[in-house]
C-alpha positions as CSV (number, residue, x, y, z in Angstrom):
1,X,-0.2,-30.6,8.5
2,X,-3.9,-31.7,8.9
3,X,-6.3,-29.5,10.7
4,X,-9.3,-30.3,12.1
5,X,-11.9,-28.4,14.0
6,X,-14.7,-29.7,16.4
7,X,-16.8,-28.4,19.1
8,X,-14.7,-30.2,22.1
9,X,-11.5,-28.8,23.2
10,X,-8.5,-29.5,25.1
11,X,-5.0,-30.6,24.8
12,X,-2.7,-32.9,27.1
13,X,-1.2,-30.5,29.4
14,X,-0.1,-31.3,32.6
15,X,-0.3,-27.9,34.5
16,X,-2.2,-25.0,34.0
17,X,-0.7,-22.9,30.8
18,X,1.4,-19.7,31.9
19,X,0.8,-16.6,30.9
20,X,3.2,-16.5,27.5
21,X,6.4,-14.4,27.4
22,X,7.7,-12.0,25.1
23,X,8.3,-14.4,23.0
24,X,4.9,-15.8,22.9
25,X,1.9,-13.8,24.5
26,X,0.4,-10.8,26.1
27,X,1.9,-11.7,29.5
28,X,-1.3,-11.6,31.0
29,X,-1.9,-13.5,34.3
30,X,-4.4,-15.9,34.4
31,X,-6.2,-14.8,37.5
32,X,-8.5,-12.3,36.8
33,X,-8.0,-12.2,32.8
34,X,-11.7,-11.4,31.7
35,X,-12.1,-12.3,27.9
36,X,-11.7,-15.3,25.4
37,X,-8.5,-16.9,26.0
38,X,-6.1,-19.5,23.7
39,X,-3.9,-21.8,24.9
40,X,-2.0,-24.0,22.4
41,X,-0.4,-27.0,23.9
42,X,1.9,-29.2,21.9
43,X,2.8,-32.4,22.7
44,X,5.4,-35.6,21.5
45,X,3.9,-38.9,21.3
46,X,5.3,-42.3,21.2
47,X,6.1,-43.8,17.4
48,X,3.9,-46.3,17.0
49,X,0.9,-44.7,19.7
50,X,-1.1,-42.6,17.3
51,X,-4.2,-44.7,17.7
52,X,-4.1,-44.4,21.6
53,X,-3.6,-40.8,21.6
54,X,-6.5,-40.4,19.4
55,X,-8.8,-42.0,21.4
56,X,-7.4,-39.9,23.9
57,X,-7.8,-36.6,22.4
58,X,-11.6,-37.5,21.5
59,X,-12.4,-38.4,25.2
60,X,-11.3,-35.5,26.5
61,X,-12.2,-33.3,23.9
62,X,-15.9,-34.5,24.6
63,X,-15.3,-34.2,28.3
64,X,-14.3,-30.2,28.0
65,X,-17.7,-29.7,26.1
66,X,-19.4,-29.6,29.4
67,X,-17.7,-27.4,31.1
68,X,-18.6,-24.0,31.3
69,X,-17.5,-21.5,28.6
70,X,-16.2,-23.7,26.5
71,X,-16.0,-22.3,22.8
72,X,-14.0,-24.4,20.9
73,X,-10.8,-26.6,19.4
74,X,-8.6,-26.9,16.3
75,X,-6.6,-30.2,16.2
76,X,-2.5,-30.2,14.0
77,X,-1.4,-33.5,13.8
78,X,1.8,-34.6,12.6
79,X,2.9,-34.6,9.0
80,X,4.0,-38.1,9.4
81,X,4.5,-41.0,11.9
82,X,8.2,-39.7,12.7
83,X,7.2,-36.3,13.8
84,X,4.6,-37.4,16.5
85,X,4.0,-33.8,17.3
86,X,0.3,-32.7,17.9
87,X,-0.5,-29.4,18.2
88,X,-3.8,-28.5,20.3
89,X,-5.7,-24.7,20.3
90,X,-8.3,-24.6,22.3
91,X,-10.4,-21.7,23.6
92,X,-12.5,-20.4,26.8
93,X,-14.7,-17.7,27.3
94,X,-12.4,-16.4,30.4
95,X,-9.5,-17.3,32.3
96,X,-11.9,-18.3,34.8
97,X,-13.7,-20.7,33.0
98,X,-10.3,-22.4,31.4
99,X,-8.7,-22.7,35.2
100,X,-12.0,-24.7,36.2
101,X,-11.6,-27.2,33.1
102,X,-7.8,-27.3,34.2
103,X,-8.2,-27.5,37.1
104,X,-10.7,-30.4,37.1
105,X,-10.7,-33.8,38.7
106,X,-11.7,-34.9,35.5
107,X,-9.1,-33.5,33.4
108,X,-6.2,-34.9,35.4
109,X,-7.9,-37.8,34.8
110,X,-7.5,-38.2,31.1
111,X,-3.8,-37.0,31.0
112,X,-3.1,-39.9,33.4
113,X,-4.6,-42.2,30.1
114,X,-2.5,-40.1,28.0
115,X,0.7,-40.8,29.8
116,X,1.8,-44.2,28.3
117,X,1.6,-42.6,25.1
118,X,3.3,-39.6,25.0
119,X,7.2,-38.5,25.6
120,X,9.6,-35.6,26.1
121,X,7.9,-31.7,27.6
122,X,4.6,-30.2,27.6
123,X,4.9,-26.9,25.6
124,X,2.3,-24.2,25.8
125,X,1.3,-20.4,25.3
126,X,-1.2,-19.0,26.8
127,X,-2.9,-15.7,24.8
128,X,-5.7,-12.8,25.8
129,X,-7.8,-10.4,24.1
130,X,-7.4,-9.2,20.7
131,X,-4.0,-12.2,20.4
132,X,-6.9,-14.8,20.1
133,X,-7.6,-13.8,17.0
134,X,-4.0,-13.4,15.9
135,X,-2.4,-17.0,16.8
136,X,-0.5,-19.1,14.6
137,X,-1.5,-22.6,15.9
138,X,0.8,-24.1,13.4
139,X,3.5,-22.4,14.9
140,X,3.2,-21.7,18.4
141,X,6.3,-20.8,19.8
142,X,5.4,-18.0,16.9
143,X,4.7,-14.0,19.0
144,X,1.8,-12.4,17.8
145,X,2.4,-9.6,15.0
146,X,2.8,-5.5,16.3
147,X,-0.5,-4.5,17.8
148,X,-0.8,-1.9,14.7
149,X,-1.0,-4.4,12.4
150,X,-3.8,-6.5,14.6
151,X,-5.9,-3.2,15.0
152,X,-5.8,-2.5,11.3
153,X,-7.3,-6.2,10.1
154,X,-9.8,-5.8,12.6
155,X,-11.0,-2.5,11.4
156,X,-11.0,-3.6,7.7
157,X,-12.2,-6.9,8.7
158,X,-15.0,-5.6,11.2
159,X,-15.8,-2.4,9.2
160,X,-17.2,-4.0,6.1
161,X,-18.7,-7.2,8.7
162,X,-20.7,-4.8,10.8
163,X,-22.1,-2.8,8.0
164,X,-23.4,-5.6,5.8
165,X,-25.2,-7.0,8.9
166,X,-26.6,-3.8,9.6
167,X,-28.0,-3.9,6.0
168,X,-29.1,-7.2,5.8
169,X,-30.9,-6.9,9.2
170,X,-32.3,-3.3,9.1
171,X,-35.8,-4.1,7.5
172,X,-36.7,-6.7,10.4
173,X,-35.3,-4.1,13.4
174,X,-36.4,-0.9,11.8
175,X,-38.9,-0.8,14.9
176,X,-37.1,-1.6,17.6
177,X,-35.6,0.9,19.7
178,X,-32.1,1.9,19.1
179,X,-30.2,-0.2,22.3
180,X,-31.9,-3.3,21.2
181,X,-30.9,-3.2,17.6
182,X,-27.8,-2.7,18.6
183,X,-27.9,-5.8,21.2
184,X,-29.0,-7.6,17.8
185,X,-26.7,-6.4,15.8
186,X,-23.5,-7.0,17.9
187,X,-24.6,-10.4,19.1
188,X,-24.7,-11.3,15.4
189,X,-21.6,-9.5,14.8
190,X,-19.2,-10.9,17.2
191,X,-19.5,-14.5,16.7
192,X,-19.1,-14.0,12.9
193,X,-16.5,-12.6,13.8
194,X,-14.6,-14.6,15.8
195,X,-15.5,-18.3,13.9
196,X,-16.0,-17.1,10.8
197,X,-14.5,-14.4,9.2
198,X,-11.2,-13.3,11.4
199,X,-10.0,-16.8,11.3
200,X,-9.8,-16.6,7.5
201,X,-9.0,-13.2,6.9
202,X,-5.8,-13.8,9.9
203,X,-5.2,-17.1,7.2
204,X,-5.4,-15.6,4.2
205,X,-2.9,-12.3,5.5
206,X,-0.4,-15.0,7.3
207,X,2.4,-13.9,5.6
208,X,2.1,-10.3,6.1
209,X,0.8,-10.8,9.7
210,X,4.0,-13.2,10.6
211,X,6.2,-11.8,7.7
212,X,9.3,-13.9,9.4
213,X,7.6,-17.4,10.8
């Protein structure tokens, strides 16, 4: 399945996502969640209407950039023409944030133009905290692996991270007081962290992480 990522984000779903079940999420609500948050929505469309949705997922991937808190996208499409399924991550800062794109004038908008050109149910999962690191977009109905396993690859993941940037950027903070090299340091840390390294490390340990998807 072909994967693409861009700086936009959304997917076509009609309703806000819910908070996903045991079988898909942290159960979190959605009010007052503070903290990225993921929602993969997958969605059926019409043999013969890739074209259309395309355009469609470009518009309102572009629209979502202006929204507040937006961080991100990844696009699966379908394999071929007969499976029509497109899979859609996207990402917010906060629940807040994510309800304001949802919740939009201008969102509803674009899923009336995507209407024509789609079929069947909206499905969609809806993940918090340390889960948005742990998704498997390509298989969404997929839970997230035993909380033990998600704190262990982000110690060995973070561990080695945190310590090579404090190495690299000692020499040019070495006289800065010790709450402002700190500031540095994590602000460095985190989003290498979260768009860099995680995503490959959580790629590269799949099988272990979802040892029965």
């Amino acid at each position: 399945m072909s994967h693409q990522d861009a700086k936009g984000q959304d997917g076509p779903d009609r309703d806000r996502p819910e908070p996903a079940g045991r079988d898909g999420g942290s159960g979190a609500s959605a009010d007052g969640t503070r903290g990225p948050v993921t929602t993969v929505v997958t969605r059926r469309v019409k043999p013969g209407h890739e074209q259309f949705y395309e355009l469609f997922l470009e518009g309102i991937i572009t629209a979502a950039t202006r929204f507040p808190g937006h961080l991100g996208v990844e696009v699966f499409r379908p394999e071929s023409a007969s499976a029509g399924e497109y899979r859609v991550v996207y990402r917010f800062d906060t629940a807040d944030h994510l309800r304001a794109w949802l919740d939009s004038a201008e969102h509803a908008s674009w899923l009336e133009r995507a209407e024509p050109h789609v079929t069947g149910p909206i499905r969609r999962q809806y993940l918090t905290g340390l889960e948005t690191w742990f998704t498997d977009p390509a298989r969404p109905g997929t839970a997230p692996p035993p909380p033990y396993k998600m704190a262990l690859v982000t110690w060995i993941t973070i561990f080695p991270l945190i310590t090579l940037v404090v190495v690299i950027l000692n020499p040019l903070l070495n006289g800065l007081p010790l709450v402002l090299r700190l500031a540095v340091t994590t602000a460095v840390t985190v989003p290498l962290m979260t768009w860099v390294v995680m995503p490959r490390v959580t790629r590269l340990l799949r099988g272990w992480l979802h040892p029965h998807s």
